[in-house]
C-alpha positions in Angstrom: 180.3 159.5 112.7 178.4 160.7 109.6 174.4 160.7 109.8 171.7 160.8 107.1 168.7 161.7 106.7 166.6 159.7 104.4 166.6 162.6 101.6 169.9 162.9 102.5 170.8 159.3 101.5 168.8 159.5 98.5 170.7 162.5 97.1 174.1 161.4 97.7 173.5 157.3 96.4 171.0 158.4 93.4 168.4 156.0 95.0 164.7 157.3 95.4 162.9 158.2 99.1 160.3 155.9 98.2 162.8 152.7 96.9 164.4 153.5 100.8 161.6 153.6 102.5 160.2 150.1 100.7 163.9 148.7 101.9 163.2 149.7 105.5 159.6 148.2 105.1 160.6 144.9 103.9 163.7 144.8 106.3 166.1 145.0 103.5 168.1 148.1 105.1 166.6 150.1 108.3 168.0 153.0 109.5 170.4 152.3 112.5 169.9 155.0 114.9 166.4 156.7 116.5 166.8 160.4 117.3 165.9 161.5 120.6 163.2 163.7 118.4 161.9 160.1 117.0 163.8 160.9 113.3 165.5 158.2 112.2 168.7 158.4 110.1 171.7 156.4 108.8 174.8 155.7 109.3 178.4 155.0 107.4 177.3 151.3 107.9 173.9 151.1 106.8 175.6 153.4 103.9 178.2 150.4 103.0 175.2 148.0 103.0 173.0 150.4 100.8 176.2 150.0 98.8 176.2 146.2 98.8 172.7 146.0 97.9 172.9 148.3 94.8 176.0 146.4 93.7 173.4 142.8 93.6 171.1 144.3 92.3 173.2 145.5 89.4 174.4 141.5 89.6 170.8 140.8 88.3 169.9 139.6 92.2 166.2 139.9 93.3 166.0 141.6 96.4 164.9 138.2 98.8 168.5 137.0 97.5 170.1 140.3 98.1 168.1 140.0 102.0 169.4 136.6 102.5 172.8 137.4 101.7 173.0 140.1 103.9 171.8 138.3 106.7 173.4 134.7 106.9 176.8 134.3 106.3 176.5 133.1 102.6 179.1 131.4 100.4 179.0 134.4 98.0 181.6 132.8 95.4 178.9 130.1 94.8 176.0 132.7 94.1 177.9 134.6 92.0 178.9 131.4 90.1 175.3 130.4 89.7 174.3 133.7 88.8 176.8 134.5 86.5 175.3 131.4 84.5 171.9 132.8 84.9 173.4 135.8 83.2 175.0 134.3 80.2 171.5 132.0 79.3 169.0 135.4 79.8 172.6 137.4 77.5 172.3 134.2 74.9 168.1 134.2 75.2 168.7 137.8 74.1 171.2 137.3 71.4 168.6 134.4 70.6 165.9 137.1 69.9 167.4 139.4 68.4 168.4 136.5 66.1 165.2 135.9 65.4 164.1 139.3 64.2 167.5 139.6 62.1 165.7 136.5 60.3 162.4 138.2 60.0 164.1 141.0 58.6 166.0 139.0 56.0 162.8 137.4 54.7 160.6 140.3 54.3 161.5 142.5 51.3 160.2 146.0 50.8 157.1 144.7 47.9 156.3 141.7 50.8 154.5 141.5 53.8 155.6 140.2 56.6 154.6 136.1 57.1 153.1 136.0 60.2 153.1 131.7 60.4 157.3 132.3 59.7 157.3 134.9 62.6 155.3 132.7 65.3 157.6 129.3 64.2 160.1 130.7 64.9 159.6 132.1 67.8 158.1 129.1 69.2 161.6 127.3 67.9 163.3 129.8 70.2 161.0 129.0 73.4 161.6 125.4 72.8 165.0 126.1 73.5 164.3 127.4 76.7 161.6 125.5 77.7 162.8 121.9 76.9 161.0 119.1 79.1 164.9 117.1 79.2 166.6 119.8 80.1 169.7 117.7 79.8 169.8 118.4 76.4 171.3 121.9 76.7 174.0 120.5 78.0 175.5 118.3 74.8 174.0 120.6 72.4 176.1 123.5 71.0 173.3 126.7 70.5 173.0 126.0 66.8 172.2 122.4 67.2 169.7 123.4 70.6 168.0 125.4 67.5 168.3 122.6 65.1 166.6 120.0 68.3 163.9 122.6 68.7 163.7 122.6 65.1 163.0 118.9 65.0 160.6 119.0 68.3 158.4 121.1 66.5 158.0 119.1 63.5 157.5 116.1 65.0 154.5 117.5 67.3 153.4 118.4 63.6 153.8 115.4 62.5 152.7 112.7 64.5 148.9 112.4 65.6 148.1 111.6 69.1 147.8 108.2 68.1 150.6 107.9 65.8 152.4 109.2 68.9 151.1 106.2 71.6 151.9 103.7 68.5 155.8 104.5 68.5 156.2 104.7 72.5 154.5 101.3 72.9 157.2 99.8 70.0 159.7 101.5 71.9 158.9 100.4 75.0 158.6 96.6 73.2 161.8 97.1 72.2 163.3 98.3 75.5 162.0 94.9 77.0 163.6 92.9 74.7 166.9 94.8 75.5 166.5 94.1 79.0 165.9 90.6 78.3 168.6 89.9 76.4 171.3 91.7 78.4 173.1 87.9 78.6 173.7 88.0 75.2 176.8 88.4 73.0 175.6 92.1 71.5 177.8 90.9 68.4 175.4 87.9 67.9 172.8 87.5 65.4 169.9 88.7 68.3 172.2 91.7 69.0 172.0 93.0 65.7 168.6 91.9 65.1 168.0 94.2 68.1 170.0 97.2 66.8 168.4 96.8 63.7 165.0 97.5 65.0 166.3 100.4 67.4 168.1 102.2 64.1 164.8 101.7 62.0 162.5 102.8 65.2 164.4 105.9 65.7 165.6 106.9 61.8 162.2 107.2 61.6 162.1 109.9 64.0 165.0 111.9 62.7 165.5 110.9 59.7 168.5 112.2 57.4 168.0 115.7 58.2 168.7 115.2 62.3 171.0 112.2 62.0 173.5 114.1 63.8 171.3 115.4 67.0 170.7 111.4 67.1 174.0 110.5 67.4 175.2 113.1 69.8 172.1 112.7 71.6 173.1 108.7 72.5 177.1 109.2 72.6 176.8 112.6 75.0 173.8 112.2 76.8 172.4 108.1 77.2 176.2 107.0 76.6 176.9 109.3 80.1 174.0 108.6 81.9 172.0 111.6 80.7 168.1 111.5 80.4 168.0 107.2 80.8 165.2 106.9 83.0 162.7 109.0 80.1 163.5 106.4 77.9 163.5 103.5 79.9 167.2 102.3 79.6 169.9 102.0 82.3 173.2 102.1 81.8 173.8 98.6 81.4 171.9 98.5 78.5 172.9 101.7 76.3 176.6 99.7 76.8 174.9 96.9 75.4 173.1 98.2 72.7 176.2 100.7 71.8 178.0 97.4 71.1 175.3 95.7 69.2 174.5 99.1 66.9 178.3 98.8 65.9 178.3 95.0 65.0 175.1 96.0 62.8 176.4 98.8 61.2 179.7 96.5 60.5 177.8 93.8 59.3 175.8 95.8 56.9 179.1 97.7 55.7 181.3 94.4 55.9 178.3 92.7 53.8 178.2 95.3 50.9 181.8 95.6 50.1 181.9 92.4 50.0 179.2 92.2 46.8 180.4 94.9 45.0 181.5 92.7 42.2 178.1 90.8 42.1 175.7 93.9 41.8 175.5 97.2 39.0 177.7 99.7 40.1 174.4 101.9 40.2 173.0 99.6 42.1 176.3 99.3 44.7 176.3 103.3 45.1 172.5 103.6 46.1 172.7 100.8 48.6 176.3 102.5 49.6 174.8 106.4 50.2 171.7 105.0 51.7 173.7 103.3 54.4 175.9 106.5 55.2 172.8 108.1 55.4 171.6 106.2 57.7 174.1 106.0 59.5 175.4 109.5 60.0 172.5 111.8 57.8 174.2 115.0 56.9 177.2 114.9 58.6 180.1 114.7 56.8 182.7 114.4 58.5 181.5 111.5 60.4 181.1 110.0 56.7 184.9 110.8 55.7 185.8 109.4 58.9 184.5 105.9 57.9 186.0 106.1 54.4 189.8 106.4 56.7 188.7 103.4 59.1 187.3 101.5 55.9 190.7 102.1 54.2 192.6 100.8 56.9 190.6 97.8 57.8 192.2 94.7 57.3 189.0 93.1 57.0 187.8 94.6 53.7 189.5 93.7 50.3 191.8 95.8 48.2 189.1 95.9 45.6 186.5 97.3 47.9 188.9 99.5 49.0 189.7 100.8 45.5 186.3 101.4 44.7 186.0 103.6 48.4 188.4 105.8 47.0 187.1 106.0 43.7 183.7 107.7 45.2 185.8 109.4 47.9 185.6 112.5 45.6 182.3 112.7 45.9 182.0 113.3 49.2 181.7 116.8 50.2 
């Protein structure tokens, strides 16, 4: 059986006296055999583990994971799956930073220096992304829109005064009682709209246009599947209810316009008309071209409205 010294070992694996001799300290790898002379060397075994060791390390393991492993009978498959995700958010939080100096870069021409208030927002966008307080959100978000949230974070600390701040989480909370009160009702009556209507208006004033679309994914793929409920006070039961009443508000608002169009300026039709997609949807598109298709083939609205959708259709782009 093959034997090693320690400076041995160290020249044929490439790792330093000193990195074996903190292994043996630590209990990470000890030499197998004592000499009758008191030496201590190594053998083919504690030469595969040396192996195994370097190989989770180069895995991105820290060594009191690399000791555990070694020494209970760990479900490796499941480590490496965790720490293969662990490898991809540290590869993206790279990609992230690099990002962010390619965006530096791009604003600083040769006759300008560099912005230092453009260089510190941004970076602190990029740590919101990774420092989140609903860490939830990460996983509805694609990367662009987790910059976009971070984005909107930031603003709103900028925003809103301390004050300003307790004012809108005590007429949210207001609101989330009245929800819960209300849980017998029909969310397509008149108090179920009157509730949605005071949600949208609460919380459009958050995003506004500009975030519309982090609002609505925010509700449909997080609250809608039980994501992030309890920081906001709702249960389950009641983001059902209030999806429900949100739609028979938006249809009543959309069912209610169309149905003027011949009574109002056309002017005055196509502000009240852009302002409601807007609200409902903010920038996004093809949430907006969507509606136009549902609008066309509702039943519910006339032919005239429905000429006049496709008249502005056009316009939409």
């Amino acid at each position: 059986m093959t034997q090693w010294y320690v400076k041995d070992l160290s020249k044929l694996t490439g790792i330093s006296v000193q990195t074996l001799h903190h292994y043996d300290r630590i209990d990470l790898l000890k030499p197998s055999v004592r000499l009758s002379n008191g030496y201590r060397v190594y053998t083919e075994k504690d030469l595969l583990k040396l192996q195994q060791i370097i190989a989770l390390k180069f895995l991105g393991f820290e060594l009191s994971q690399i000791k555990a492993f070694l020494t209970n009978d760990a479900d490796m498959i499941k480590h490496f799956s965790v720490q293969a995700k662990l490898l991809e958010q540290k590869s993206r939080a790279l990609l992230d930073a690099s990002q962010v100096l390619r965006s530096i870069i791009t604003d600083v021409s040769d006759d300008k220096s560099i912005s230092w208030e453009t260089i510190i927002q941004l970076i602190e966008v990029y740590r919101m992304t990774q420092n989140f307080d609903h860490a939830w959100v990460k996983d509805i978000f694609t990367p662009n829109e987790l910059k976009q949230y971070a984005a909107f974070e930031t603003e709103l600390k900028n925003r809103y005064s301390p004050e300003q701040k307790t004012e809108f989480e005590n007429h949210w909370a207001s609101l989330v009682s009245e929800i819960k009160n209300n849980l017998y009702q029909d969310p397509n009556s008149e108090i179920g709209r009157m509730l949605a209507s005071k949600c949208m208006t609460l919380i459009n004033g958050l995003y506004g246009k500009k975030y519309a679309h982090l609002r609505t994914k925010k509700f449909e793929k997080g609250f809608a599947e039980g994501k992030g409920l309890a920081e906001v006070g709702l249960t389950q039961e009641m983001v059902s209810w209030l999806e429900k009443a949100t739609d028979a508000y938006w249809r009543d608002r959309i069912y209610g316009l169309l149905s003027q169009l011949e009574k109002l300026p056309n002017a005055t039709s196509l502000t009240l008309w852009y302002e409601l997609l807007d609200e409902m949807y903010g920038e996004d598109i093809a949430r907006k071209k969507a509606l136009y298709a549902l609008a066309l083939e509702d039943t519910q609205i006339s032919e005239t409205a429905k000429a006049w959708l496709r008249d502005i259709m056009p316009s939409l782009h």
